[in-house]
C-alpha positions in Angstrom: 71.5 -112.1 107.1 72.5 -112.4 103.7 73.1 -109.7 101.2 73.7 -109.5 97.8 73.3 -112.6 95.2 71.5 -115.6 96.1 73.3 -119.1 95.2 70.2 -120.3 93.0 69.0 -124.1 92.7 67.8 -126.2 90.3 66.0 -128.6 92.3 64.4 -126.7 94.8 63.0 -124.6 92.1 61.7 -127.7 90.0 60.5 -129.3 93.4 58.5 -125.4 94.7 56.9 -125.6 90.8 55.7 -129.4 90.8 54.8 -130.6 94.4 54.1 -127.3 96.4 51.6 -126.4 93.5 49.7 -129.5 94.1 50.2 -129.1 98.4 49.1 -125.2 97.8 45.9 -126.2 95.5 44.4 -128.1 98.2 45.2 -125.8 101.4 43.8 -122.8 99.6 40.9 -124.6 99.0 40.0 -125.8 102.2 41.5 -122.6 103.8 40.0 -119.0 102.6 42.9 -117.1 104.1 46.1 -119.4 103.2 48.2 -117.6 100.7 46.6 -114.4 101.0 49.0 -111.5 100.8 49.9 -110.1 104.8 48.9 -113.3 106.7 52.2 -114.3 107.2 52.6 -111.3 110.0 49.7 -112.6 111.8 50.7 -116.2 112.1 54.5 -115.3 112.7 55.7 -112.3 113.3 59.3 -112.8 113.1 60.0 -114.6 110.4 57.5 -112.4 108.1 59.8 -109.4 108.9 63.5 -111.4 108.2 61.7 -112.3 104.8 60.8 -109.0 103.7 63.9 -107.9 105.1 66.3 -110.4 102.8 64.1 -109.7 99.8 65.0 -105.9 99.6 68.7 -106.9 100.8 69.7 -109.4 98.3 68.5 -110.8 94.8 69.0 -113.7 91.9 70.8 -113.5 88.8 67.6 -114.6 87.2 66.7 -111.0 88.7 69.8 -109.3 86.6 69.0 -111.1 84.0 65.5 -109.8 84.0 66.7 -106.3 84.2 69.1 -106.6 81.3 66.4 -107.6 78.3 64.1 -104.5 80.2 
């Protein structure tokens, strides 16, 4: 697992703002329970736990960034 600074992108960040918005819109509107927070344990339980995992282990310079102007 990584730790530390994540390497960010450009385009997967403009692609997860433009087309997932769109592709989320219409699952959470035909499913009541897609996107709700704590699902992701239910459905798979082993990837939910290495996501929360890296989260708390590593962070973006947009993060320091953020913590500078504070």
């Amino acid at each position: 697992m990584k730790m530390g600074v994540r390497k960010p992108s450009i385009k997967r960040s403009i692609k997860a703002s433009t087309t997932g918005r769109a592709k989320r819109a219409v699952k959470s509107s035909i499913n009541p329970i897609y996107g709700k927070k704590g699902t992701g344990l239910l459905t798979n339980p082993k990837k939910s736990v290495y996501n929360k995992a890296y989260k708390k282990s590593s962070f973006s310079l947009i993060d320091v960034i953020a913590k500078l102007f504070k």
